[in-house]
VOPAGU-2260 file (C-alpha; in pm, 1 decimal, decimal comma):
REM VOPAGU-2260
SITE   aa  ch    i         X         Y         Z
SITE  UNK   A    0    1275,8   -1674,2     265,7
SITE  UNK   A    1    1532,8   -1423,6     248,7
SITE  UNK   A    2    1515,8   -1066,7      36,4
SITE  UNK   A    3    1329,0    -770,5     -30,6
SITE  UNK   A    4     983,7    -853,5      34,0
SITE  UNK   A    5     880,8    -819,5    -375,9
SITE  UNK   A    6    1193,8   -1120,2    -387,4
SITE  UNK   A    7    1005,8   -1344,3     -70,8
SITE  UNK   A    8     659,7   -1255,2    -297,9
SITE  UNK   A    9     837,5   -1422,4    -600,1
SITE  UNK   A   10     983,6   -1678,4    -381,5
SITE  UNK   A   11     638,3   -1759,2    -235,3
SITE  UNK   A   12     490,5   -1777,2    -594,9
SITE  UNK   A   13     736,5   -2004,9    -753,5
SITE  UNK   A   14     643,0   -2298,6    -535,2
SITE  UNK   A   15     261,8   -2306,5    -569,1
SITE  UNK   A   16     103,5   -2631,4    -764,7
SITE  UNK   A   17     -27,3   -2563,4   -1079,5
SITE  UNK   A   18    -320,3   -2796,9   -1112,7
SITE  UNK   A   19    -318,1   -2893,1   -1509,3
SITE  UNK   A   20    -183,9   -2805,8   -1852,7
SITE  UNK   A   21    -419,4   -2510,0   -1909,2
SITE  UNK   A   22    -272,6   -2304,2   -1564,1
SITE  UNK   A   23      70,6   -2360,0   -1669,8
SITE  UNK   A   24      34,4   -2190,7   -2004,9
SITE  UNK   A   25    -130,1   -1907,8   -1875,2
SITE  UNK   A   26     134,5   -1826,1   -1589,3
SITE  UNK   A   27     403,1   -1915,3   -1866,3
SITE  UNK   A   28     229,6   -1660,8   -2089,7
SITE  UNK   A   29     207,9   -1395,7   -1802,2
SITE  UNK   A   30     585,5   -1454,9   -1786,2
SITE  UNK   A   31     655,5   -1445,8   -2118,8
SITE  UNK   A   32     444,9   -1112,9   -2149,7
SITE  UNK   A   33     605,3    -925,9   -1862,3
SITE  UNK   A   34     998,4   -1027,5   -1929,2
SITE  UNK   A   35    1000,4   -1220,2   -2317,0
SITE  UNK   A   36    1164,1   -1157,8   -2639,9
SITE  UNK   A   37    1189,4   -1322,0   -2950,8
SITE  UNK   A   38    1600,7   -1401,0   -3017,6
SITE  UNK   A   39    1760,9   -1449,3   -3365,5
SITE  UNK   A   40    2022,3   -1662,1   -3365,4
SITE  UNK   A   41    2244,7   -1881,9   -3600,5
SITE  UNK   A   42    2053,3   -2185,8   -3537,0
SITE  UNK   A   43    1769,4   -1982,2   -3562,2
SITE  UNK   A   44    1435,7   -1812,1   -3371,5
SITE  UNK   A   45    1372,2   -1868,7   -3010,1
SITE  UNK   A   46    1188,3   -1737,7   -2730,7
SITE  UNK   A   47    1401,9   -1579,9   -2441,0
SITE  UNK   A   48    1334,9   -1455,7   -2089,0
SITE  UNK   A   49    1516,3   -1262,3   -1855,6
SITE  UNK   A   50    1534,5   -1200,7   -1479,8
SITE  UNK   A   51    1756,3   -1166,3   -1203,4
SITE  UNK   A   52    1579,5   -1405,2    -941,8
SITE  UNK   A   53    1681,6   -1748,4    -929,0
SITE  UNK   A   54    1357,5   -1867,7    -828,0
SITE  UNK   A   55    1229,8   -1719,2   -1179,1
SITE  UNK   A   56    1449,8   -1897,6   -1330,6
SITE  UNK   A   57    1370,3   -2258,0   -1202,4
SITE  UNK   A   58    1000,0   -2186,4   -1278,3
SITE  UNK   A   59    1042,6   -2121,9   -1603,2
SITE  UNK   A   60    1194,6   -2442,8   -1632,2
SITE  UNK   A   61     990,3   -2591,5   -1473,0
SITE  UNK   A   62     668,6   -2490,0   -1670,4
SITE  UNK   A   63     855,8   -2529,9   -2040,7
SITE  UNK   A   64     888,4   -2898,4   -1894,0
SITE  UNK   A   65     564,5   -2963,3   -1776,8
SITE  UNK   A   66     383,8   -2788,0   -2115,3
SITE  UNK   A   67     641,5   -2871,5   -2365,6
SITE  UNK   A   68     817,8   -3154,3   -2228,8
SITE  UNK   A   69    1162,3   -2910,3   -2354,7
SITE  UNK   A   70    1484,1   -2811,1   -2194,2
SITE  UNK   A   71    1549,1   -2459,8   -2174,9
SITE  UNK   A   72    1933,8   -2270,5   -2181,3
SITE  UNK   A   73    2056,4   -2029,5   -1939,4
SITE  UNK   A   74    2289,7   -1771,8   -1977,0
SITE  UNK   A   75    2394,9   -1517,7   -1720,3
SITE  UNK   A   76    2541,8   -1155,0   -1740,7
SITE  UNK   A   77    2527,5    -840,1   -1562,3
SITE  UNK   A   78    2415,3    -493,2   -1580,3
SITE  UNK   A   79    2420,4    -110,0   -1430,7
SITE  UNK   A   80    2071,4    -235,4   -1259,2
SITE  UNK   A   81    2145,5    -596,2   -1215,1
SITE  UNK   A   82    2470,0    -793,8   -1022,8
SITE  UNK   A   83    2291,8   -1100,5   -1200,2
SITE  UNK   A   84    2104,0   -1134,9   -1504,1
SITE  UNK   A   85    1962,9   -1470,2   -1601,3
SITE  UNK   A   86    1810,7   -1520,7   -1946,8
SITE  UNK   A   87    1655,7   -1874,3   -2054,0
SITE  UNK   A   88    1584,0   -1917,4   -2392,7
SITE  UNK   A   89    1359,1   -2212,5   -2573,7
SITE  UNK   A   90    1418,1   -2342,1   -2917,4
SITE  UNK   A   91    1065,5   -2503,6   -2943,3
SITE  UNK   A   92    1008,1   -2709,3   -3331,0
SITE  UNK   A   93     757,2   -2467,5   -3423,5
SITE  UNK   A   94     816,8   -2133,3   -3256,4
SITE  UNK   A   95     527,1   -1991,0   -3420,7
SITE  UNK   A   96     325,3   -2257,0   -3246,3
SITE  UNK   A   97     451,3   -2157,8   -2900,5
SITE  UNK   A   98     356,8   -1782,0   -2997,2
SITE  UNK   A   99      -0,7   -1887,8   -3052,8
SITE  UNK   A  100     -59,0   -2055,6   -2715,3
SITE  UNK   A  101     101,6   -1746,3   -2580,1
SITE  UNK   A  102    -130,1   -1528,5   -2729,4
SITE  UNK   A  103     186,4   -1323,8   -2895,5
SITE  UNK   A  104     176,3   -1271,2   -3281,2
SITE  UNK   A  105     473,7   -1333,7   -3413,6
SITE  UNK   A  106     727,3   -1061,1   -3453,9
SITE  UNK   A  107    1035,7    -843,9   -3264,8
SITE  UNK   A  108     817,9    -710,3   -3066,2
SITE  UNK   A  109     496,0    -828,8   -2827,3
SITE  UNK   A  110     163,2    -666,6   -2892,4
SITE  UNK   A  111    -110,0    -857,9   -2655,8
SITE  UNK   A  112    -400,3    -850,5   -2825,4
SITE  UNK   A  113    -693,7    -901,9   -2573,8
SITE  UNK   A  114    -970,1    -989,3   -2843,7
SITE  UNK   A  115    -710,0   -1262,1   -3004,6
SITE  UNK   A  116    -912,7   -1583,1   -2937,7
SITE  UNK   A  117    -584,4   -1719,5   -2838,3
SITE  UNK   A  118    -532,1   -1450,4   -2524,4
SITE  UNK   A  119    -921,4   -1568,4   -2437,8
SITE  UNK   A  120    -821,1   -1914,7   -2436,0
SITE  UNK   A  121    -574,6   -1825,0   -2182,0
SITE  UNK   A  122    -798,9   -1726,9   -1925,7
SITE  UNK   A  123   -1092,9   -1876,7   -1971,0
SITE  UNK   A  124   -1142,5   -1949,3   -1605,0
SITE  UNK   A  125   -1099,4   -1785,7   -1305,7
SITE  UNK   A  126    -806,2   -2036,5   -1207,3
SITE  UNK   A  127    -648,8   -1929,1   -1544,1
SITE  UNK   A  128    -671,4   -1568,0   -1469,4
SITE  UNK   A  129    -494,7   -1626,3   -1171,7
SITE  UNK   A  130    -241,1   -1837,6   -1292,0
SITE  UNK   A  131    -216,8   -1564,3   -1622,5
SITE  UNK   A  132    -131,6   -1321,0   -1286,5
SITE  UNK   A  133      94,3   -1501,8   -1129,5
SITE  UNK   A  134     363,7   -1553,9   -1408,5
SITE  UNK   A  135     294,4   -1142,5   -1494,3
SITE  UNK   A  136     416,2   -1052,3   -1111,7
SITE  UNK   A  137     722,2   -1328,8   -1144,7
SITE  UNK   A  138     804,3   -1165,8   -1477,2
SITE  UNK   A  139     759,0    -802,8   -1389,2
SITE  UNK   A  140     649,6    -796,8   -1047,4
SITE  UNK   A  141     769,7    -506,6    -822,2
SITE  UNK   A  142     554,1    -493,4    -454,0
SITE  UNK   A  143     684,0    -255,4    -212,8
SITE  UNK   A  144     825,4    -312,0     145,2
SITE  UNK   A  145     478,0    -265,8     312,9
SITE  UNK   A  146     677,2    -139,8     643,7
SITE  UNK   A  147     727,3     184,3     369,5
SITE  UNK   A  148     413,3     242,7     154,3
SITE  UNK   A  149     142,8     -51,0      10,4
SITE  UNK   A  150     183,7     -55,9    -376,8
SITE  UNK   A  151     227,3    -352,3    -625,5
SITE  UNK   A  152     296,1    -307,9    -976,3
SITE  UNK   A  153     353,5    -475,0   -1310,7
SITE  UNK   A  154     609,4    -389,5   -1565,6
SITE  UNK   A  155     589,4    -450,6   -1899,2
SITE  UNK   A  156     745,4    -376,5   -2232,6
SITE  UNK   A  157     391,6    -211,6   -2452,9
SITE  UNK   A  158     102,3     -59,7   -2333,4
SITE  UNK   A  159     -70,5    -348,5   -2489,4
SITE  UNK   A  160      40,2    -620,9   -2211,1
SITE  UNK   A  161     -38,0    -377,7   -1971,7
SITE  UNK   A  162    -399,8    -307,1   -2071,6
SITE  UNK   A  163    -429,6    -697,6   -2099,9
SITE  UNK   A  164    -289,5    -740,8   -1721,4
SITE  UNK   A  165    -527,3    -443,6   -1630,0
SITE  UNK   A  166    -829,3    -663,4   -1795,3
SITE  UNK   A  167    -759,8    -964,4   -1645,7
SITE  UNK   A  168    -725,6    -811,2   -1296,5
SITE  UNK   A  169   -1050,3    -627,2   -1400,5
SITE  UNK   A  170   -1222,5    -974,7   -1435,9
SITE  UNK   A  171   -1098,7   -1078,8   -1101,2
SITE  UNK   A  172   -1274,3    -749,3    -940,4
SITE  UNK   A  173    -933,5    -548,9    -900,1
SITE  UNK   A  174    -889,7    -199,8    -992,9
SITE  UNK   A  175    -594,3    -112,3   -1171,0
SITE  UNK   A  176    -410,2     158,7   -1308,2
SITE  UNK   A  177    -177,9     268,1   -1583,3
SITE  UNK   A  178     144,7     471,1   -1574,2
SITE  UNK   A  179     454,4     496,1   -1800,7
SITE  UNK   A  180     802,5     542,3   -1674,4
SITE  UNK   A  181    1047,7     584,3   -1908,7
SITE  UNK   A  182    1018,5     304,1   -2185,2
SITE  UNK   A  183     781,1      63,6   -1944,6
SITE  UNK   A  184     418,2      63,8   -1865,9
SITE  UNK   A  185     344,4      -8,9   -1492,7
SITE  UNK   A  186      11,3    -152,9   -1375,9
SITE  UNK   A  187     -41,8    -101,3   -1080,1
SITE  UNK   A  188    -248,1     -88,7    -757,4
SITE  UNK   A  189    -138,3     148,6    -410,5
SITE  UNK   A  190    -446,6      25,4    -158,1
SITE  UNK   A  191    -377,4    -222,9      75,9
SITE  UNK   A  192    -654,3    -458,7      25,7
SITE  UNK   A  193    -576,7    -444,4    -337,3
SITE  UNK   A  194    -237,4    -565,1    -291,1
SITE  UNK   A  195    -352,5    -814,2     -92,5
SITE  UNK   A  196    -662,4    -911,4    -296,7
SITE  UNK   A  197    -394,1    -958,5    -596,3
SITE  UNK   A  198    -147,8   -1164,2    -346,8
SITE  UNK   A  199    -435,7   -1358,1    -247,1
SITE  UNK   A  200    -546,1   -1477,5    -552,8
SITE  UNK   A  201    -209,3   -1537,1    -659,2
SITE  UNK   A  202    -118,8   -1801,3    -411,8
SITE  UNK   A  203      89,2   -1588,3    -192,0
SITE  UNK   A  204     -40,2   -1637,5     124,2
SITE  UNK   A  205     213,8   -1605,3     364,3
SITE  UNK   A  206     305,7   -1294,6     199,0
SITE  UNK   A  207     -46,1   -1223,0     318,9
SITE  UNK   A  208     -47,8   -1264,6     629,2
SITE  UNK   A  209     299,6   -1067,3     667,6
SITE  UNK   A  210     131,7    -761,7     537,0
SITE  UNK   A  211    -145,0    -770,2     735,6
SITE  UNK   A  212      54,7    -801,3    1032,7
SITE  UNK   A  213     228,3    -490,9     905,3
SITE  UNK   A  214    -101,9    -324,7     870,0
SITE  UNK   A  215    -259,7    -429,4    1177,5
SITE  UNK   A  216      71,5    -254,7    1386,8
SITE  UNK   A  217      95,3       9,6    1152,8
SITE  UNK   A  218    -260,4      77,3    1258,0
SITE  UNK   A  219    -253,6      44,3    1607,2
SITE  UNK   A  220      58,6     243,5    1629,2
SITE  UNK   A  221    -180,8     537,8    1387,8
SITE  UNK   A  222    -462,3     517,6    1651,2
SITE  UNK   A  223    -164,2     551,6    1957,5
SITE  UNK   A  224      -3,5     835,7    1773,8
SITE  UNK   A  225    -363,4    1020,8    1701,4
SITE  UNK   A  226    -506,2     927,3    2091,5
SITE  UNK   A  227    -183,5    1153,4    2216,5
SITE  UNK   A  228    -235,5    1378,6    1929,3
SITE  UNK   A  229    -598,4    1435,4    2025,5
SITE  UNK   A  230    -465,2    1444,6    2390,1
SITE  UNK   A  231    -208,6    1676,5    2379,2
SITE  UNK   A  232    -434,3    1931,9    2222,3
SITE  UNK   A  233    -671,9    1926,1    2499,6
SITE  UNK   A  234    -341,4    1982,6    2694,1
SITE  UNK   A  235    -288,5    2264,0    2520,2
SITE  UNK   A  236    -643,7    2384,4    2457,5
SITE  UNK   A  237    -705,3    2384,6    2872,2
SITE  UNK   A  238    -359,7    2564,9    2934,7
SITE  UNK   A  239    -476,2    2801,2    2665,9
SITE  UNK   A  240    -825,5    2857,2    2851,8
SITE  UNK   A  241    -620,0    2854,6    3193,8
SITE  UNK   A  242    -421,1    3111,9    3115,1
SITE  UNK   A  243    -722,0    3300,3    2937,9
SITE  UNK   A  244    -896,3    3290,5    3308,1
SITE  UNK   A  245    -637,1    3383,3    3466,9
SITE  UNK   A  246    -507,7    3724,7    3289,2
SITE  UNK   A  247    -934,6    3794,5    3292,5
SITE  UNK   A  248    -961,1    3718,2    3742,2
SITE  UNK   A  249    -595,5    3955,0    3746,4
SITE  UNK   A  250    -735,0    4217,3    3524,8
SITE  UNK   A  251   -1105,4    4194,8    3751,8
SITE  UNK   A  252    -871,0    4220,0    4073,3
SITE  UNK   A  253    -642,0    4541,6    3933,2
SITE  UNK   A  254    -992,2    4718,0    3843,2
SITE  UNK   A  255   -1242,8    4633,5    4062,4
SITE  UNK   A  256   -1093,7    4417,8    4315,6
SITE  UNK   A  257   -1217,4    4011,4    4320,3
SITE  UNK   A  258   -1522,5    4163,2    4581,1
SITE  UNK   A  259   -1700,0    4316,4    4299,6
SITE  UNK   A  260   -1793,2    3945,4    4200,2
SITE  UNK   A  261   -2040,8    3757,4    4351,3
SITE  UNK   A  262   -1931,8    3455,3    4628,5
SITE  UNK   A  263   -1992,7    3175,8    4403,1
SITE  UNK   A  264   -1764,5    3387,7    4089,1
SITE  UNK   A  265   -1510,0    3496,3    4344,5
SITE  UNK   A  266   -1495,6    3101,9    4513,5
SITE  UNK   A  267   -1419,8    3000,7    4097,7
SITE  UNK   A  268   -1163,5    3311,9    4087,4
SITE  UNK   A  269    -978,8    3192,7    4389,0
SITE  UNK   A  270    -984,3    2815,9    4297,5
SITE  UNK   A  271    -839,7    2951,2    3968,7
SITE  UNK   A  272    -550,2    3176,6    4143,4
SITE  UNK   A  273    -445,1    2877,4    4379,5
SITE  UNK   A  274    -455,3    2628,3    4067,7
SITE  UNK   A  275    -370,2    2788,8    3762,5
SITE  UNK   A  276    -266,4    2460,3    3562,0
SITE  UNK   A  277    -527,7    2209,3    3718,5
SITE  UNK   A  278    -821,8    2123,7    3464,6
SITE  UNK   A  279   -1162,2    2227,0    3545,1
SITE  UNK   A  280   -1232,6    1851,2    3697,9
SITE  UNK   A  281    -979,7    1910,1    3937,8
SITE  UNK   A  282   -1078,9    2237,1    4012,5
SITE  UNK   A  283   -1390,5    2067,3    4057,2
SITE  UNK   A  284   -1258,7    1813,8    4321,2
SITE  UNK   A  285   -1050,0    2138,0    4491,5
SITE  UNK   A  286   -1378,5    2294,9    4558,1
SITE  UNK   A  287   -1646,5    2265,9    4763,6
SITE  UNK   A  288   -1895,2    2040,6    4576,7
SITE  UNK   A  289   -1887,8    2229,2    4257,4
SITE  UNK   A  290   -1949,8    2055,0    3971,4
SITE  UNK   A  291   -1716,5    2037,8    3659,2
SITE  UNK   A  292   -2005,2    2235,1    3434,1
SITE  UNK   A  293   -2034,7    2453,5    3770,8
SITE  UNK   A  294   -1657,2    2542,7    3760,2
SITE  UNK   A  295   -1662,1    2626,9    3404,5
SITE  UNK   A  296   -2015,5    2802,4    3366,0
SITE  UNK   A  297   -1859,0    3011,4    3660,7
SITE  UNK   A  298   -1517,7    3120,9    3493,3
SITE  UNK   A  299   -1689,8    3142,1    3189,3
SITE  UNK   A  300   -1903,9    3457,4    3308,2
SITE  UNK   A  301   -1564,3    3584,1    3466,9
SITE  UNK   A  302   -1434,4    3587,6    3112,4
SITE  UNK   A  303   -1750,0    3779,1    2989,6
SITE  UNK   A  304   -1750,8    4023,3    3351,4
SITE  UNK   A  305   -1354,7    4093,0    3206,5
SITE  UNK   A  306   -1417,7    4138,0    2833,9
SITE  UNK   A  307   -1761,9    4408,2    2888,2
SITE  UNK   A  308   -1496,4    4579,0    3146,6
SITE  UNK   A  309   -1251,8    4628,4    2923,7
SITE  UNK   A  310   -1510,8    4773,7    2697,8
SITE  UNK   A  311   -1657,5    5023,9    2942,2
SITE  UNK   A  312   -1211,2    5140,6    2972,1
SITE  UNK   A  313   -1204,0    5198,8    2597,5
């Protein structure tokens, strides 16, 4: 597969089985729903779709065939957002009677209706639903690079397909949302196991299994980056303490000179002078069996011996 990883998604898609009559309508809906219009033309009505992946394309043909036993047309143009535009359009007998299976009433523009009978026919089962999904994300399917950001959306035309896409993912446990952008409705969903949940049930599965690489390095590379995060602060919180020590031992020494501590304070002072980067366990492993808490109860009392000295100068 070659592309943008939305295109390999779509690629993916396009070649899973569709087990019966009843799946095929319902991804053929979801495309229709997502990318469809009804065309006028001198031999009269027809349905239309438009895309600019290839793939699309062959599906659709593939599914009129299999449902409707029709050929469709293709056409192909361009546009500011697209170097190729594909449109198929299908001159059914009864147009109306395509509509209907489709769940779409007919009319210039699409209004889902998701208490239509017809649109509950469509996904009836859970194998329906999925298929219904399917043919939404090849008709107006947009899933980010997951190397960038996890998020997998939906485009459609009203707000009524997209509340219908966001109740049929709803049915298959998914959380969705509802944006608009301009003159489209996005559904969407921004988690990763949503996008994967929704890829999943979709049939693309080695689309899976490429994001969760990406999330299992992306994660491992988080925990690296926070590990020397967390380390480098401790590197900077024990030259911070270091340096705290050592102004308090010089200030002690300029005033009182180091023999006004006692031998176990002045031992910590000197380790202190003579290592004045090393962390308290290698001051403790300088010393003279000190422990670590030893070392740092002792310069911790320097600290205090400095601070109430200062006071007593004020």
């Amino acid at each position: 597969m070659t592309g943008s990883f939305s295109e390999k998604v779509k690629e993916e898609l396009c070649h899973v089985n569709t087990r019966g009559t009843a799946q095929a309508v319902s991804e053929l809906a979801g495309i229709v729903h997502t990318s469809g219009s009804i065309f006028l033309g001198s031999n009269g009505a027809g349905l239309q779709m438009s895309t600019g992946n290839k793939n699309v394309v062959n599906r659709v043909f593939s599914l009129v065939e299999k449902v409707y036993s029709l050929e469709c047309e293709l056409s192909q143009s361009s546009s500011q957002i697209m170097d190729i535009l594909y449109t198929v359009r299908i001159r059914p007998d009864s147009l109306v009677s395509m509509l209907k299976d489709m769940a779409v009433p007919f009319g210039l523009s699409f209004s889902v209706d998701t208490d239509d009978p017809a649109f509950r026919k469509l996904i009836q089962t859970r194998s329906q639903k999925q298929s219904y999904i399917r043919g939404c994300l090849l008709g107006g399917g947009v899933i980010s690079d997951p190397e960038a950001e996890y998020s997998l959306e939906i485009l459609s035309s009203s707000e009524e397909s997209a509340n219908a896409i966001r109740q049929v993912l709803s049915e298959l446990d998914i959380q969705a949302r509802i944006s608009k952008r301009g003159d489209q409705f996005r559904t969407y969903v921004k988690d990763v196991s949503s996008v994967s949940e929704v890829l999943t049930l979709t049939g693309a599965h080695g689309a899976v299994l490429q994001l969760e690489d990406i999330r299992l390095v992306r994660e491992i590379r988080n925990n690296v980056n926070r590990q020397i995060n967390f380390e480098n602060a401790n590197i900077d919180k024990t030259i911070d303490s270091a340096q705290r020590q050592l102004l308090n031992i010089r200030y002690i020494m300029d005033t009182k000179g180091l023999d006004f501590l006692s031998p176990a304070l002045r031992e910590a002072a000197q380790l202190r002078l003579e290592n004045p980067e090393a962390t308290l366990q290698e001051l403790s492993q300088f010393s003279d069996g000190i422990s670590k808490s030893g070392i740092n109860n002792r310069l911790r009392k320097i600290n205090l011996i400095a601070d109430e000295l200062r006071d007593e100068n004020i």
